[in-house]
N, C-alpha and C positions, 0 to 999 in steps of 0.2 A: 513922923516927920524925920527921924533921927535915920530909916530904912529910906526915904526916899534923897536924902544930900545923900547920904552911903552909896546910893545906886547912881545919884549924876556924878558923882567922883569918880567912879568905878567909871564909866560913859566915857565919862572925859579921858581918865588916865588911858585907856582903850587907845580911843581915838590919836590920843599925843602919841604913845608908844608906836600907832601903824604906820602915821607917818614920819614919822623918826626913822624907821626901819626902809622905807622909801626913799627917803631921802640922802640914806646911806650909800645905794647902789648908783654907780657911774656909768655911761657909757661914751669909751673915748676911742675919738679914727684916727692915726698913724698913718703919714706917708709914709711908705718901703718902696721908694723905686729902685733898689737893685734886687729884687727878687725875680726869680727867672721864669721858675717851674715849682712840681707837685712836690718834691723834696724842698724847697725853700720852705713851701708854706708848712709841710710836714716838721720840719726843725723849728720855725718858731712856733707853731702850735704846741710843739713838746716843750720848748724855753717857758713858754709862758702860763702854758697850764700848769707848773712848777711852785707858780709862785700862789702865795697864800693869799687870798683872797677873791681870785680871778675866776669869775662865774662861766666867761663865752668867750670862746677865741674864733674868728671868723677872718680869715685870710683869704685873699681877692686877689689872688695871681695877674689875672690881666688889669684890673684895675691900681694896682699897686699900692694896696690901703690893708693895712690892720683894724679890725672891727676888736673894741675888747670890753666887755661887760664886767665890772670888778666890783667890790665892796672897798670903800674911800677911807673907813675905821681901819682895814689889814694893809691895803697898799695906794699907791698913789701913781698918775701919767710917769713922772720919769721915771721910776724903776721899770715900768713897763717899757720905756723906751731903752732905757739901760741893760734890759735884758733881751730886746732884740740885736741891739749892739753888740753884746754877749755872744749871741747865738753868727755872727758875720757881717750884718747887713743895717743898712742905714735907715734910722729914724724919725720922720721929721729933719731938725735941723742935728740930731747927734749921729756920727758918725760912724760907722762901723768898725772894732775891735779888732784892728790889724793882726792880731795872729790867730784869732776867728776865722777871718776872710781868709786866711791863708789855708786853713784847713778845711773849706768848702769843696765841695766834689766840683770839677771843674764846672758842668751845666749851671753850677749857682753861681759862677762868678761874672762879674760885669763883661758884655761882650767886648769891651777896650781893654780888660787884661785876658783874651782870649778864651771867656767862660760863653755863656750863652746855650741856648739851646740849638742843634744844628736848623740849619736853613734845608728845609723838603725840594 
């Protein structure tokens, strides 16, 4: 008797810890609409791979969205937003890190302060 509750505990505790460890993982979209080109998405892929916890970083150049897979125990949405800020470019509603943006390659910068990718 004393081997069979030993073994539905064990079951249970199993089962609690799996989804525990599921429940852990996030995945959150970030609008970026000032991202231009392959070097945007290149910088903040690099920002963001940085930070501790962050499993997937999937940047969508024409769609202008941050795909980010993370663990919610090491980090959380705004630092992730805080570190594309970081890195030049705007976030959702936070904006981007004025001497960042200033030291973007021109192609990354909003086509109203003369960045943009050339027109073919």
């Amino acid at each position: 008797m004393k081997k069979l509750f030993a073994s539905a505990v064990a079951i249970i505790g199993l089962a609690v810890s799996g989804s525990a460890q599921k429940n852990a993982v996030k995945i959150d979209t970030f609008s970026t609409p000032t991202i231009q080109c392959d070097m945007c998405k290149d910088r903040i892929s690099e920002y963001l791979k940085r930070i501790d916890g962050v499993t997937f970083v999937n940047v969508a150049v024409k769609k202008k969205m941050v795909i980010v897979k993370y663990l919610k125990d090491r980090t959380n949405d705004e630092m992730i937003k805080a570190s594309i800020a970081n890195a030049g470019y705007d976030a959702d509603e936070l904006q981007a890190n004025p001497d960042s943006y200033k030291m973007l390659p021109k192609c990354c910068k909003k086509p109203e302060d003369g960045g943009g990718m050339p027109k073919h």
